[in-house]
C-alpha positions as a Markdown table, in Angstrom:
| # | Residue | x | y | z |
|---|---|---|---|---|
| 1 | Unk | 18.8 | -4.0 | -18.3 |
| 2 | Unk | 17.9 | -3.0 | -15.0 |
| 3 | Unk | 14.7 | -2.8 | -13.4 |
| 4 | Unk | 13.2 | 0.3 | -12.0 |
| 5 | Unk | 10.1 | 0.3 | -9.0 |
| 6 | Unk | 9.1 | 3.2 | -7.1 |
| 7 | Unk | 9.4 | 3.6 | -3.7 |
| 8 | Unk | 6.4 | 5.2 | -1.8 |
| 9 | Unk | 7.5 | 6.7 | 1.8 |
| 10 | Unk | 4.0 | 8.1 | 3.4 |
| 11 | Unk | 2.5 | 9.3 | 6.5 |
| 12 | Unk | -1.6 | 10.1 | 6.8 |
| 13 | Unk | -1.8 | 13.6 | 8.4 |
| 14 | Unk | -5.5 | 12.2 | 10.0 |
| 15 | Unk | -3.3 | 10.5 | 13.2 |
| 16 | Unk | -5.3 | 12.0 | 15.8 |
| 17 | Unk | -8.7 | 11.2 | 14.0 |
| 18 | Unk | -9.5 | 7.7 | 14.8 |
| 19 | Unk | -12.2 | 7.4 | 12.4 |
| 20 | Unk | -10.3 | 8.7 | 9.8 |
| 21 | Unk | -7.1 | 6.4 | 10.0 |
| 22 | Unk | -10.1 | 3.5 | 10.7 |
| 23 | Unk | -11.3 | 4.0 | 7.4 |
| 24 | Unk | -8.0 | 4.8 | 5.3 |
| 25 | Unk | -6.4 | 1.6 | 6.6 |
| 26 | Unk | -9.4 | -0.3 | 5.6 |
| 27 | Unk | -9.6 | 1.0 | 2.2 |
| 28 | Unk | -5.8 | 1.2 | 2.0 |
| 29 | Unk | -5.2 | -2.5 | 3.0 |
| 30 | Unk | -8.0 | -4.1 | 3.7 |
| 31 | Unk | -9.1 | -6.0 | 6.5 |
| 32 | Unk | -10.7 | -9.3 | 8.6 |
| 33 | Unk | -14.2 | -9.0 | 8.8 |
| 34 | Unk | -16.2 | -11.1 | 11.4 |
| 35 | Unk | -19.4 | -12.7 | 11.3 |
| 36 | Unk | -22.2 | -14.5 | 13.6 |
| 37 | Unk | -20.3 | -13.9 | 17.1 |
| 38 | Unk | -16.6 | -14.5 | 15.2 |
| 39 | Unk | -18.0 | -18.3 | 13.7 |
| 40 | Unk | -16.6 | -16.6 | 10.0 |
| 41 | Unk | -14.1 | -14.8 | 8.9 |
| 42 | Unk | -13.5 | -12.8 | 6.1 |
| 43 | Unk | -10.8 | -11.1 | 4.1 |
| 44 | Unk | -11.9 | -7.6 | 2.6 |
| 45 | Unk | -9.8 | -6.4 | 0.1 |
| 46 | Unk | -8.0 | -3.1 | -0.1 |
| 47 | Unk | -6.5 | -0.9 | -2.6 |
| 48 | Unk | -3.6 | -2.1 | -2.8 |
| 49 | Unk | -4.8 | -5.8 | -3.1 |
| 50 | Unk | -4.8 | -4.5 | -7.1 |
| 51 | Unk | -1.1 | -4.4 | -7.0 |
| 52 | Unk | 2.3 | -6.6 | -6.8 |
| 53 | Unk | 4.1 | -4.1 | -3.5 |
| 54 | Unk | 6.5 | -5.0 | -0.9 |
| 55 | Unk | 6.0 | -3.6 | 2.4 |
| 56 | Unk | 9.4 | -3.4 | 4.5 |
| 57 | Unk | 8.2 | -0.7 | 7.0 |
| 58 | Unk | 5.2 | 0.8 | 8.5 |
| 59 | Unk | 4.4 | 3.9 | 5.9 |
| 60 | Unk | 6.8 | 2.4 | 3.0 |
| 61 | Unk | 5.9 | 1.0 | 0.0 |
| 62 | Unk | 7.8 | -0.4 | -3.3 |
| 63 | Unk | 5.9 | -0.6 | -6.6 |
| 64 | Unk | 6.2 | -1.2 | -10.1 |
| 65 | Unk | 6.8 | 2.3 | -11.4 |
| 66 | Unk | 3.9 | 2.0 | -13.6 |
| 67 | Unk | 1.7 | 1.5 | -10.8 |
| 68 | Unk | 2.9 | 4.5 | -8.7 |
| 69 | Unk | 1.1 | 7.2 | -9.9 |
| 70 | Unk | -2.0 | 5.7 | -9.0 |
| 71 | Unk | -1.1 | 4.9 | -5.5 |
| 72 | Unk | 0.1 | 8.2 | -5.3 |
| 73 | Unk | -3.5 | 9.8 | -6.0 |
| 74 | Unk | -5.2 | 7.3 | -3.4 |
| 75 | Unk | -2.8 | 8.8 | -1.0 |
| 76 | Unk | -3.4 | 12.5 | -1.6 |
| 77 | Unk | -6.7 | 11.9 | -1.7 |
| 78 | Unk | -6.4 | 11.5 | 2.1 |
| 79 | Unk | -3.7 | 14.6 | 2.7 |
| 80 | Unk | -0.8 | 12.4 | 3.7 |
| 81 | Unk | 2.7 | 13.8 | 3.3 |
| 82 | Unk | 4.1 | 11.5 | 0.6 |
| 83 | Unk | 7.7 | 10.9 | -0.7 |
| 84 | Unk | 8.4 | 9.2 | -3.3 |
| 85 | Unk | 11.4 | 8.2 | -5.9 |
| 86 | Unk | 12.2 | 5.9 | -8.3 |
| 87 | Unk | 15.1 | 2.9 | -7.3 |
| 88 | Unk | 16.4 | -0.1 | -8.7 |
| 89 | Unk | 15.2 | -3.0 | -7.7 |
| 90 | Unk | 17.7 | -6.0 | -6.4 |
| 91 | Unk | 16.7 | -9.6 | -7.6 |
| 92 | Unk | 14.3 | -10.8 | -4.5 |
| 93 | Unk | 12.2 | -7.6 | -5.7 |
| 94 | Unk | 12.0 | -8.5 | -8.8 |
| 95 | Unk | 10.7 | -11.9 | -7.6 |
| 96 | Unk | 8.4 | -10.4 | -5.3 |
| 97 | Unk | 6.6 | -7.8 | -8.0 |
| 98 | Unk | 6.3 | -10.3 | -10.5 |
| 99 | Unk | 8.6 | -8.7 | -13.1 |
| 100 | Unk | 11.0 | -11.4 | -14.0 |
């Protein structure tokens, strides 16, 4: 039986707001935060820290289909153009979402 992800192809209308695309890609993916003049460091997690997702381009995503839908709604929740279908996955993605 073959496997079946999603993949998510996106793009955040907010390009020219800076404060806007700031705070999606924080949320979205998290980030390094700094403390006490840089002395610690500190890895904020981001939405998709809840999910298995391989990341082969800037703006596409592949996901468990399960987990799709929910991605999906982050996404519209900040107005970005979003393309998605289902594919089959080859063997390293299998390995990489944790599904075999």
């Amino acid at each position: 039986m073959k496997e079946i992800g999603t993949i998510i192809v996106f793009r955040v209308l907010a390009r020219n707001d800076k404060l806007t695309m700031n705070r999606f890609c924080r949320q979205f993916y998290g980030y390094l935060d700094h403390s006490n003049n840089y002395k610690y460091r500190y890895q904020r997690e981001g939405f998709l820290d809840n999910f298995k997702y391989i990341k082969p381009l800037r703006g596409v995503i592949v996901v468990k289909k399960k987990d799709a839908n929910e991605i999906i709604s982050f996404l519209q929740s900040y107005n970005a153009e979003i393309y998605a279908r289902d594919i089959l996955l080859l063997e390293e993605d299998l390995n990489e979402l944790d599904l075999k």
